[in-house]
Structure formats: C-alpha cells, structure tokens
N, C-alpha and C positions, 0 to 999 in steps of 0.2 A: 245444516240440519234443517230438516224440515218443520216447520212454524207449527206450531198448533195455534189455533182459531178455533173460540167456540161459536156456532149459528147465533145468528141473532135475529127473533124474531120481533115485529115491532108494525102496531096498526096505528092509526090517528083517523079525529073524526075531527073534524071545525075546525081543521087550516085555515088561517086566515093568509098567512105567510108565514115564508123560511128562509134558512140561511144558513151554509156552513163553514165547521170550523176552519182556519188557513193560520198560516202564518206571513207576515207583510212582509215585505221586502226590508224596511227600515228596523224591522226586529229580527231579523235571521243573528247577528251579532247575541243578543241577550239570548238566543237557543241556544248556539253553537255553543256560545260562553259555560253553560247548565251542561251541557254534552260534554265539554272539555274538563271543566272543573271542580264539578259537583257529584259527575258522575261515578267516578269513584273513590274510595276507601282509599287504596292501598295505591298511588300513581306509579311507582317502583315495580309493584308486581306486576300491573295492568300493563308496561309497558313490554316484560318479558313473557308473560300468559300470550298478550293478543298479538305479537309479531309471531311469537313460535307456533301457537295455533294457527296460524295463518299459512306460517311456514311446509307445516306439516300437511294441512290441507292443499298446499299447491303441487307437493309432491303425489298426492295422492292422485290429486285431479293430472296429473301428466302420467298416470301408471308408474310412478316409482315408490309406490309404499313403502317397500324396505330402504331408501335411503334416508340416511341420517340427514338431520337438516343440522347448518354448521352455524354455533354461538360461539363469538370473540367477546369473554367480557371485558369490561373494564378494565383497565391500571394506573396505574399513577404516571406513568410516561405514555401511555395512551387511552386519557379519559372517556373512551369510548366505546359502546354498546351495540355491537352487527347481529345482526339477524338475516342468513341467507338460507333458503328453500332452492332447488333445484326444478321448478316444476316448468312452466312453458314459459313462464315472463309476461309482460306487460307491455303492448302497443302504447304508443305519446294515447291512441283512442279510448285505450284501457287505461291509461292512467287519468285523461280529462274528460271521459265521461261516466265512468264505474269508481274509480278509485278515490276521487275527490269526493262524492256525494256522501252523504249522509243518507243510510237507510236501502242505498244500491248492493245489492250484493245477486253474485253469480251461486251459491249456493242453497238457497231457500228453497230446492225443490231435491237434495238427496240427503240421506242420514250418515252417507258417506264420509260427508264433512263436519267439521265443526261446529265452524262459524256458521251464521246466517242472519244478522243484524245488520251488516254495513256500517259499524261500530269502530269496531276492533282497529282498521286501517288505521283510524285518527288517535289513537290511543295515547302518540305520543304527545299530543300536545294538552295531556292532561300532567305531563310533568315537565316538559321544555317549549317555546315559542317553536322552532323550526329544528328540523331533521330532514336526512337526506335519503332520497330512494334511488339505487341503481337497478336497471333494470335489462337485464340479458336477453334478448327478445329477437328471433331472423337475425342474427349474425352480429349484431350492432349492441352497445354498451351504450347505454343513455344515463345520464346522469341529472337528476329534477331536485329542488329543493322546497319542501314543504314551510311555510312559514306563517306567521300570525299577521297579519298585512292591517294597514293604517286604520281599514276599517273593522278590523275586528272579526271578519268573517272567516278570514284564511285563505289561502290561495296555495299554486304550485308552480314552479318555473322550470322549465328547461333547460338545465346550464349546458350541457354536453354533447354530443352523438359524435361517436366513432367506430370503426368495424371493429370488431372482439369472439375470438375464438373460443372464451371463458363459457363453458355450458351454462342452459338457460335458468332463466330464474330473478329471483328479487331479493335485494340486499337492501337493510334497514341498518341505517346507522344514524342513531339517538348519540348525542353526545351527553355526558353523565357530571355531575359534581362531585367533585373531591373528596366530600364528605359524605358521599354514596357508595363509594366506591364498595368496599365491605358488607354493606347492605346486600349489593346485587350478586354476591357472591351466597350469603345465606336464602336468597331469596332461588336463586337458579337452583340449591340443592335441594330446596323441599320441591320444586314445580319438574324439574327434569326427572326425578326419581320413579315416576307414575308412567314417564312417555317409553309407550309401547318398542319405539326404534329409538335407542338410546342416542341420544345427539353427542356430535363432534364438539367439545366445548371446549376451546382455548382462554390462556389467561389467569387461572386460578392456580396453576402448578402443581408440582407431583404429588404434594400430599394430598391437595383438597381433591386431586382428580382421583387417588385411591379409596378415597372415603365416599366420594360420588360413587364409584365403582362397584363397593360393598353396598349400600345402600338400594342401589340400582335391582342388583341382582336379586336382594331380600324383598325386595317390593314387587319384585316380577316374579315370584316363586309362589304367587296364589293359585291355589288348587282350587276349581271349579269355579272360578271368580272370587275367591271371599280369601283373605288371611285373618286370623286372631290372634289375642295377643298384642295389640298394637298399644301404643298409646293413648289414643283417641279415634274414635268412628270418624270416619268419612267416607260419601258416596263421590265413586269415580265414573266421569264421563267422558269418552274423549279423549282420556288419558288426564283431565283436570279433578283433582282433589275438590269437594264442597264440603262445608263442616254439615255435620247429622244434628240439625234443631229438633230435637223432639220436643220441645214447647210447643211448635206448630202443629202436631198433632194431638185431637181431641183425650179425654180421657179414657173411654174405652177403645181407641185405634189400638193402640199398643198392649199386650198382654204383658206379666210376667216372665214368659221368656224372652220375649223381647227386650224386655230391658235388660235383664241380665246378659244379652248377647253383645247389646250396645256398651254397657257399663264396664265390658272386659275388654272395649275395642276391639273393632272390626273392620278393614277395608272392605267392601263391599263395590265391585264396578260394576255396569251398567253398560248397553249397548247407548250407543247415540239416537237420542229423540225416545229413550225411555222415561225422560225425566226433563222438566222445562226449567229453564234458566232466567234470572236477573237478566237484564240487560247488562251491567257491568260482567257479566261472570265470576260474580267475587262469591255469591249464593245462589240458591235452588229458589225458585219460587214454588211455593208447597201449594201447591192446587190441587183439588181432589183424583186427577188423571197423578200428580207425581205422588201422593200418598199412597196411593192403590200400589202404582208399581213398586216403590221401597217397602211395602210392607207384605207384598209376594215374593218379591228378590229375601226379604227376613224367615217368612215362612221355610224358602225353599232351601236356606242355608242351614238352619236348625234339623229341617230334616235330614239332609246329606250329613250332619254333625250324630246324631241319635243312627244314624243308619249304621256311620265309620265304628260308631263305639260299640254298638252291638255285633258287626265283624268281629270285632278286638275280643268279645267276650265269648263268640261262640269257638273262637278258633285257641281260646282254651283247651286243653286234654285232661290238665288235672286241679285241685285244689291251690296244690301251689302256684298254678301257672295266675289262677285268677285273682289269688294274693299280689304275687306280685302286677297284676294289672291295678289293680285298688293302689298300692303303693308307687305304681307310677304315675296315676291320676293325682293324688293327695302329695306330689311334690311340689315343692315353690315354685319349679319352673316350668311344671306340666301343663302342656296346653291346654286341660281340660277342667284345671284346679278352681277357674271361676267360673264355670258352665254345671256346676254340678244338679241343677233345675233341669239344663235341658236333656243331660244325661242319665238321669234317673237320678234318686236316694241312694240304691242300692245296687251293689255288684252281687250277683245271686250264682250259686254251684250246685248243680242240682237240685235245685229251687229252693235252698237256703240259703240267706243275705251272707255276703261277706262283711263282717266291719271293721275287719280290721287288717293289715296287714303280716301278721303277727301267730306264731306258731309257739306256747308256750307249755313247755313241759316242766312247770316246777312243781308237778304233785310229783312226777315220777323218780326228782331226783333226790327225794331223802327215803330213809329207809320204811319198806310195807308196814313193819310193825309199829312203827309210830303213828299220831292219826294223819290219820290221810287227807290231804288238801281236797283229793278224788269224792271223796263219797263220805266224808264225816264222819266216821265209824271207825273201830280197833280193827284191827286185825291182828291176825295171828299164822305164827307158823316159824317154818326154821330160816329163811332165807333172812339175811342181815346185811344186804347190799341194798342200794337203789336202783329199780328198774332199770334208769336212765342215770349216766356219767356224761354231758354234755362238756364241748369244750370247744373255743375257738380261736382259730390261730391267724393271725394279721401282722402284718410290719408297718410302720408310719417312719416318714423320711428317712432318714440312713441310718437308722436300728433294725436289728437285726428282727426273725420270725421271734414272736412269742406266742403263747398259748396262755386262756384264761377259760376258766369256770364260767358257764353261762346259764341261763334257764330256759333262756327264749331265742328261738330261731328266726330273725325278719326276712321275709322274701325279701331276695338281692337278688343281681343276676349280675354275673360273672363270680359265681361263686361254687366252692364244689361240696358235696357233704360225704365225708367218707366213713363207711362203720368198721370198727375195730373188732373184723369179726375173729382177729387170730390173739383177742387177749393182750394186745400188746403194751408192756409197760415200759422199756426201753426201746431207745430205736426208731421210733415214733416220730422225731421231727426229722430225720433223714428220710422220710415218705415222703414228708408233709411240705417241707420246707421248697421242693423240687417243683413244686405246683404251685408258690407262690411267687420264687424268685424265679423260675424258668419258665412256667408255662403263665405268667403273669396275671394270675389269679387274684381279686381283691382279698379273700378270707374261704378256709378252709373249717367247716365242724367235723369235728369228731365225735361219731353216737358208740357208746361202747356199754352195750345193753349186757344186764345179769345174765340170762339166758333167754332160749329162744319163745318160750312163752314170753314173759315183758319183753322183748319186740315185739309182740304181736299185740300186747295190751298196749304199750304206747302209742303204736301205729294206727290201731282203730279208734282211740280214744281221740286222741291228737287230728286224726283226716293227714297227718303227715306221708303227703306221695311222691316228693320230686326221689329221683334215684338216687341210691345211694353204690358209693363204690368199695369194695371190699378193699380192707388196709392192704391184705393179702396179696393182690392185686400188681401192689405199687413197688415199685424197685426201692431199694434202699442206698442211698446217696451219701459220700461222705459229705460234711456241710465246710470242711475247707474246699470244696470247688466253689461253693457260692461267696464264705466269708473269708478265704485264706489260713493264714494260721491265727488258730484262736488263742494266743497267748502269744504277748508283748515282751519281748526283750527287756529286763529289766535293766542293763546295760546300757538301751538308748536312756532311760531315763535320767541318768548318775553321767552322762555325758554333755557335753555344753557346746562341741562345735560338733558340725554335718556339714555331708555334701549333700545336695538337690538331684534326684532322681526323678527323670520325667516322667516313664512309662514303668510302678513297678507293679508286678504281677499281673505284664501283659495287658497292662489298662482297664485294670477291672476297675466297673461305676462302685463297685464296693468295698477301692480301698480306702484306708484312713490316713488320715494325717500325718502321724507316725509311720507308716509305708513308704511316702517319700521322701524319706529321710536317711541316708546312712551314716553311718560316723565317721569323721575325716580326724585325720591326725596334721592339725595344722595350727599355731599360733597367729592367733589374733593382733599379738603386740609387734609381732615382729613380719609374717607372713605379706608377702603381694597376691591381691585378689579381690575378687566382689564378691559381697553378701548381706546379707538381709537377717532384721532382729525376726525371733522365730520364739514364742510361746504358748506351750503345751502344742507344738507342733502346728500350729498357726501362724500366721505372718500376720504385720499391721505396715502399714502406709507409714513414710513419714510425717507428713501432711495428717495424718487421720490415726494416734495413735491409740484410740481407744475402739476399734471396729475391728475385728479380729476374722481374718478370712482365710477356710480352705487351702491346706498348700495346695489343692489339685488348681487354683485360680491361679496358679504362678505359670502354667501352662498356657493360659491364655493371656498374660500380659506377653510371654518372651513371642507368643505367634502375631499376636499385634507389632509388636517392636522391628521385627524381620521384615513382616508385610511393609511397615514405615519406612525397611533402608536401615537401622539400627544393627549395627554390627553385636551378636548378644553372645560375650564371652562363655568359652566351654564349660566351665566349671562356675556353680553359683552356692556358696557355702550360706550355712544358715545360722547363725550365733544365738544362744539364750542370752539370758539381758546380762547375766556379767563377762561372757565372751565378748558381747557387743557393745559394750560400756569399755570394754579394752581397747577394742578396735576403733575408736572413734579418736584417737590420738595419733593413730597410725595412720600416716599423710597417702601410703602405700597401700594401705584395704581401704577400698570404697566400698560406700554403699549403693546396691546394685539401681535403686530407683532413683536414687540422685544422677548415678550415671545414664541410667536411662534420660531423665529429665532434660539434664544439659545438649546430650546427644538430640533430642527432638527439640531443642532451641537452637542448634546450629540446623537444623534440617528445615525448621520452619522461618530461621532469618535467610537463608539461599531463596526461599519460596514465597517471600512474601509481598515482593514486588510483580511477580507473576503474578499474584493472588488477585491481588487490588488491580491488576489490569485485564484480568477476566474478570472480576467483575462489574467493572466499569462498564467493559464490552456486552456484558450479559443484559446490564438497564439499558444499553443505546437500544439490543435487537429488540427490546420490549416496546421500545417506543417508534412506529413505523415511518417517522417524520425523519430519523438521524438514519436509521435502515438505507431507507433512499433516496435521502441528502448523501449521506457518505457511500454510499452505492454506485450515485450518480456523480460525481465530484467534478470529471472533468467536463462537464455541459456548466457548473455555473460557476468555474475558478473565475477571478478577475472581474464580476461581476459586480460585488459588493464586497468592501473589507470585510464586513460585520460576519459576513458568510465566510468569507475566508479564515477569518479567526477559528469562529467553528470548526470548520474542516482541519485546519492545523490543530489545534488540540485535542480533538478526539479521534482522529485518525487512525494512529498508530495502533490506539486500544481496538478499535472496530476490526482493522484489519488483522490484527498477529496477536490478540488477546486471548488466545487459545487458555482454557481452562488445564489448568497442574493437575493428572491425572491419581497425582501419589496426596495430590492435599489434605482428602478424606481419610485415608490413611493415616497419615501424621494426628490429625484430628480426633483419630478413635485411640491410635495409642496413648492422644495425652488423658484422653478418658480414663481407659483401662485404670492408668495411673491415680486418679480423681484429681487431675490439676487439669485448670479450664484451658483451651488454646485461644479464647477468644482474644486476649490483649497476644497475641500472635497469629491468630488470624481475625484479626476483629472486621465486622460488617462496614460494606463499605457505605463510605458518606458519599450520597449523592446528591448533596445540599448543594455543591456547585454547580453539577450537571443541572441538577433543574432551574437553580437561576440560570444558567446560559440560553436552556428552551423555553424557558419563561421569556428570557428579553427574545429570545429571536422572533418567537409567536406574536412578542407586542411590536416587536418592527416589521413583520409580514404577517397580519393576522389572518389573511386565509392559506398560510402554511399547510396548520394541520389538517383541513380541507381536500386542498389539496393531496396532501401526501398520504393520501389512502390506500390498501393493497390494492397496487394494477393500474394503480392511476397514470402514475411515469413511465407508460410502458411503447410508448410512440415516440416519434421525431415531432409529430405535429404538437401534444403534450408538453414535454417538453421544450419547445419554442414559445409556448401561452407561456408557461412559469417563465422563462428567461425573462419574455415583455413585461413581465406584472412586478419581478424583481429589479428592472431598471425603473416601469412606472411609478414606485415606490420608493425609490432610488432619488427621482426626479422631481415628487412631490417634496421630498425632504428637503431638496436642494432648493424650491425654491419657494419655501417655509422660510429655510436660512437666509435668502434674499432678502425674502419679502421684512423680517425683523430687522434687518440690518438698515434700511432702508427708512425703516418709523427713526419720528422725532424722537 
C-alpha cells in the first residue's frame, strides 16, 4: 500500500548547530523489544492477520490473485500454525536483506498490496521466540529459522537447501501453545470471512469448515460494497475488518443519518490506500484524509439505500401493493426496519402517506341502519345486511382449513382474496380449501358484499385494489382428497390391539394417527410377535414414557434400523395400555424397541474394536510426526528401541484402521431410539497416544521440526534424521557412562 506522507515545511534562522535523530547500535534490542512486544493488542491475531496478508500479497505480486493462500491450523497432535502463499518466493538475498529488516518492504509504492511497513514479517515474535520460514524459490526448498538470539536483536539461520519441485512460494510455521489452540480457530473465523479468495484452511474439521463456509458466503454477498444488518460497523480494507470509532470524529462530522446507518451495522469496504492504518493493523488511524474518505464512502451508501427504496415504491401499481411495502419495511427482520431516517417517515400512494399496513372494513360489516362507524349519522332504508361479510380462512400445523369473522385485511403476500360473487352459503370450503392445501396458499379472504352498489361503496372508501377472484370461478373439491374420510371408525376406538400400517392413504402428509393403525385379531397373553404400547394412537419410548409421538415417527425409526443392518420384523402390533400390560408377561411378545435396542448392541459390540481403531488412526494422521514416522518405518527400524516400540504399537491402527462405514448408522438409530450410543461408541482416549508423543518429542526434540509436510521426502533427508537419531542415541549412552562412572 502506498504510504501517505504529509509535506513538511520547515525554516530556521540562528543555527548554531544540529543533530539528528538515530538509533545506536547498543539500543536496537530495546526497539525491536517495543516492535515485538508492545506493538500489539492482540499477538494470536497479529500473528494470523500479518502472515495471511502477506500471503495473499505475494500471490498477487506473482499474477495469481485468484489463488487461495493455504492455512494449516493448529491441533493438539500438531501444535502448529502454517501460512503458505504461492507467489515467487524468497532468494537466501531476499530473505537476509529485505526480510529480516525492520521497516524494508517491496511494497510501498502500489495500492495493490497490503502491507507496506516492513512489520508484519516479524510478527511472530511478538507471540513466540523463533519460527520457521520455507521458502520455494528457482527450484530449491530452503529451510531458515527465525529466532530471538543472546543479544536480543534477532537473527535468521539457514538450516536446509535442497532441489524441490513443490510450486513457489513461502511457508510460515509459528509453533502454537496448547492452550491456544481453540483461540486460533475463533480467531481465523472472524479474519478469513472478509478474504476476498476464500483460503484453503486445514485443521478445524467438518463442522467449523461449514460454518466458515456459510459465513464466508454471507460476508461476500455485499451489494455495491456495503452490507447492513450486521452486528456491528466495521471499515474493510484489504479484505481486513477495523472497528468504526466514531469518538474520533468531531461532533458535526457525522450527521443523523449517519449514525443511524452506523448504529444498525454496516460493513462498509474500501479500496486499498483509501484509508491509513496503525502500524499494528489492529486500527484505522483517523486522520483528516481517512475521515473524508469514511464519510463519502457514508454519504454514498445512504444514497444507493434512499435510491433502492424509492425503486421499491415507484414500482408499486396499486394501494395494496404499497401497503404491503410499509409491511415489509416494519418487519423485525426487514432490512430497512432500523434505517427508517434514511428512508423517509413515510411511504406515500398518490401523494397520500401510507401508515399503516392495514385495510379495515369494520364500518362496513354491521348493518346501514345502525349508526355508522362511516360517517356518524342514522341512516335509513330497507336493506338489513352489512355491506361487507369478511371472512378468513387459514390452517396452523396439522389442523385442518378453518374459516373466521374478520374486519381487517393486512397486506400479506402469498395470499389470495376471493369474492363470493355467486352468494355462496354452502360448498364454500371445497373452493377454498383447494388453494390452501394445493396450491399452498398462507390464508384465503372471502368478500361476500350485499350488492353491487356496497362493493362499490366499500371499494372507494376502503382504496381496497389488490384483485379479487370470483368464487365462481373456482372448482369445487371434495375435501376427503385433501383430509381422507372425515369420520373415525368408532370401532378403532373400543379396540385395544392393531397392526402398524406404514403407508396408509398413499402417504398423505395429512394423515392421522388413527390412519395407521388397523385392527388385528391377536392375543397379547398368548400370541408370538413385536409391538409397541400405543395411546390415543400415539406411541411412547420406553426409556421416555411420558413424551408421546406421531405414529407417522415409527416410519422413520424402522428406515433407520434397516439402514443399521437391523433385521425389522413384518408385522409390528400396537397394544393400548391394558393389551400391553398383558403382554409384558408374555416371554413370546416383545417389545419392538427393546428388540431394536438389543439388536444395535449386538451390532455395535461386532463394531467396536474397529471403531476405537479408526480412531486411533484418525489422531496419528492428524499429527504429521507419526504420518511420516509410521510412513517411513523401514529407514529407521533397528535404530532406536524407543522408536521401535512406537512403530509396533501404532502400526497396525495407521495402517488397516480404516473407519466402519455403517457406524454412523448404528449411531443414528440408537438416536432415533433416545438411547445414547456413546457408552458403545464412546470417544477415544488419546491420553496414551499423547504421552507416547510427549516422551518421544522429549527424547528427539527436534522431531516435530523435523517432521513437517515434505520434509522426509529425499534419501539425503532422510540420512540427516537417521544421524541425528543415533547422535541422540549416542549422547544418551554416554550420559549413562559418564554417571556410572561418578563417585
């Protein structure tokens, strides 16, 4: 990003003598120290912000914008933090004369990039002593290690160079503490969410990666730069989040709609170098050049806001259409519901306010000759109806259409208003019903005016204009297509055993309880068979006998069971509670969930040494130390017992620990059930595993070092760890000497 600098003008007269500012050799330590340590807030964030910015800048600088830069976070079998960008890499020249510096940076002259401090590089040692940089660079894999050195200044070494085919680029790996671990996984979800080419982020697994995923998408869905609604304002640059200080600006900077835009949340982004930065990057430094810009970037999004809503309002055609615009602005979740300053007081229809969303006819629906809510006055005459018969028809969960008395019509929409122009007093919900349960309609009115004069008086009075559809119109429906037969067998009632019927009447979402159920002719005391206690045509758990569910839920426990491998008997009878108070003596009738039960405990003891051995295998691949130890096995068998031991015990899992493809399975049918599988598949303990990597780490401490992706991937590689494994071998031994040896 290119620097802003203000001129500086400056005269002197009677110079005697001068001097300027420096810094000594013997105080570089107490800078760097203020740079490392003091410089920022947040060490965790700074350490994932300034490698990924960095990242993303080097892709950009080699022409690959659109590639994703790749983050490895953290875990607990590999405490460690990578950062790789893809861009051209780093010369030993570029790394010991640009990359070590403080204040060196290759960017400071385009807005292309990011960065532009010479900062960011050292970042990590504002939260660990040394990290390591690989570096892809002309063919060759170079490996340097950054570290805090005696004097306090810091330094960088060269451990490695070998040829490498790996595309170019620079890898950061910060090693992490245990009790960060978690941190840096909340911390990557709020900072990658903004980044324009969403990164490849390993480590966090399948859930937190879909929740990255949705978040990702919601955040890149700003229209014109700006989204609202958010939780809280922030100005994006760069693709980096800065909170919105409005304490930094004066008291007349900000108007009222300003605040009101701020106070509803707003992301708001920025091109690069429209806005200057802290040196940390943790804030905005508000200087009169970045006040200007955040507060034209304000102007111009209220405008585009006042512009969209006046679209919305012209492209009304009638009354109702602008009702229900008012009613969709004044909902809780309407984007516009805390902008109403900036989008005017009022919703106006031929240049009279709307206020409300709301069409109410209750002068018109008691009778003319009483006084009239209309105009306050008697009237008289012969007619002894009310203009208007309002009525509205809705269902709410699995009851059926009803119909009630209303007075007032609210703009909705998916809603239809039909007039009853053929008088209709029967017959009526076979119109009606066909538009709610077929053509899936929220709610149906019905206008069934005196005559055609009061239609025309309510219509002018009211401004009521959305269309209306003649009853006339509409087919006439028997309503057992939609509810079956409307009348219960009073014979299931006075009966006490049944058989279970999976699909009946063709699987309608509208049958009842009582529908899957027929009558069995079968003794409880004496009969062989499975079945299940069933009242008022509901079923209960045994496990959970006061929670009463759906017989249609018995469809989806027997499809779970199958899926598991559970052999699900043909017939499944249903007992009321003194059928099933019979049967409970009867060694011969089971009950159908118990047999389930037992059946997924024979299924999950065959599975559950598999289980615990995919998962075993699942922490080694997590941790890339046992990866390519047990990968590599035959380069360092015979080397050292202690390594050996390793390899014989985890072996077998690494190799052939293939995860049980039906475990899931099993695991959702003990669901279904509400009994837990955990004490049958309970999580594995890897309390061993990690003390075994714990000690091996303390017996070869630059293991994990070592055993980074790519590292072991030579002869010559491999021959260094063999030496270092016997030199450590050989140190031990002659530790063991040397004590044996003392007084």
């Amino acid at each position: 990003m290119i620097t802003k600098q203000a001129p500086i003008t400056h005269s002197a007269t009677g110079v005697q003598a001068s001097g300027s500012f420096g810094i000594k050799t013997e105080d570089l330590s107490t800078i760097f120290h203020i740079l490392r340590n003091q410089l920022y807030k947040d060490p965790r964030m700074a350490v994932l912000r300034e490698y990924s910015c960095n990242a993303v800048d080097a892709n950009v600088e080699a022409g690959r914008r659109a590639t994703p830069i790749h983050v490895t976070l953290p875990t607990g079998f590999s405490p460690v933090l990578k950062i790789r960008d893809f861009g051209n890499g780093l010369s030993s020249e570029g790394i010991f004369n640009v990359y070590v510096n403080y204040g060196r940076s290759t960017k400071g002259n385009t807005n292309d990039a990011i960065g532009m401090l010479g900062i960011g590089s050292k970042s990590g040692f504002s939260y660990v002593d040394s990290f390591v940089i690989t570096s892809y660079h002309g063919g060759k894999k170079t490996v340097y290690a950054a570290f805090i050195d005696p004097s306090r200044v810091g330094a960088v070494n060269k451990l490695s160079e070998e040829d490498s085919s790996e595309p170019s680029g620079i890898e950061i790996a910060v090693p992490v503490k245990n009790q960060d671990i978690d941190s840096f996984y909340s911390r990557a979800m709020s900072l990658f969410i903004n980044f324009k080419v969403k990164p490849k982020i390993d480590g966090w697994g399948a859930y937190k990666q879909s929740e990255f995923d949705k978040k990702h998408q919601e955040a890149q869905s700003r229209k014109d730069g700006y989204r609202t609604g958010v939780s809280s304002s922030v100005l994006i640059m760069g693709s980096i989040a800065y909170p919105f200080d409005t304490s930094s600006f004066s008291t007349n900077d900000l108007t009222p709609l300003h605040h009101e835009l701020i106070s509803n949340g707003v992301e708001i982004e920025f091109n690069i170098g429209d806005l200057e930065i802290a040196a940390s990057r943790e804030a905005l430094q508000y200087t009169d050049a970045t006040r200007r810009s955040i507060i034209k970037k304000l102007n111009e999004i209220i405008a585009l806001i006042q512009k969209d809503f006046q679209k919305k309002v012209k492209e009304c055609k009638s009354l109702f259409d602008a009702k229900l615009l008012w009613q969709s602005v004044n909902k809780y979740d309407s984007e516009y519901r805390n902008l109403r300053q900036i989008i005017g007081k009022a919703i106006t229809w031929n240049g009279n306010e709307i206020p409300n969303d709301r069409f109410d006819f209750g002068a018109f629906t008691i009778p003319p000759q009483s006084t009239s809510a209309l105009n306050g006055v008697k009237t008289t005459g012969v007619q002894t109806e009310p203009d208007l018969v309002l009525a509205c028809f809705s269902r709410s969960g699995y009851s059926r259409v009803n119909g009630m008395a209303v007075k007032v019509i609210q703009a909705e929409s998916n809603v239809v208003f039909v007039e009853n122009d053929s008088g209709l007093i029967n017959g009526i919900k076979n119109r009606v019903v066909p538009l709610i349960e077929g053509q899936r309609k929220a709610k149906v009115y019905l206008l069934t005016f005196a005559n055609s004069a009061a239609k025309k008086r309510v219509l002018d009075v009211t401004g009521f204009d959305a269309p209306l559809v003649p009853i006339s119109t509409l087919k006439a429906e028997p309503l057992s297509k939609y509810y079956g037969s409307s009348v219960v067998p009073n014979k299931k009632h006075s009966t006490n055993t049944f058989t279970f019927v999976s699909n009946p009447n063709n699987g309608s979402y509208l049958n009842r309880n009582v529908d899957f159920w027929e009558q069995a002719d079968v003794n409880p005391k004496k009969d062989t068979g499975y079945y299940l206690e069933i009242d008022r045509f509901s079923f209960v758990l045994p496990n959970q006998q006061t929670y009463y569910r759906d017989a249609r839920h018995i469809n989806d426990i027997i499809a779970a069971m199958r899926a598991a491998g559970v052999t699900v008997p043909p017939v499944i009878y249903g007992f009321k509670k003194s059928a099933a108070e019979a049967a409970i003596n009867n060694k011969n009738m089971v009950n159908i969930f118990v047999y389930f039960e037992e059946e997924l405990k024979k299924l999950a003891a065959q599975k559950h040494g598999a289980f615990l051995k995919a998962r075993e295998r699942r922490h080694l691949i997590n941790t890339s130390l046992s990866v390519h130890f047990l990968s590599n096995e035959s380069s360092y068998l015979g080397l050292d017992a202690r390594l050996d031991a390793f390899f014989d015990k985890y072996r077998s899992s690494y190799i052939s620990g293939a995860n049980p493809s039906d475990v899931p399975l099993i695991q959702e049918a003990f669901k279904t059930l509400n009994v837990s599988a955990d004490k049958y598949f309970p999580e594995y303990d890897a309390t061993a595993l990690n003390r075994d990597l714990c000690a091996l780490r303390s017996l070869f401490p630059l293991i994990s070092h070592i055993f980074n992706e790519g590292f072991i991937a030579s002869a010559a590689s491999t021959k260094m760890f063999v030496e270092y494994i016997k030199l450590v071998k050989a140190n031990a031994e002659m530790a063991e000497t040397i004590n044996k040896l003392r007084p």
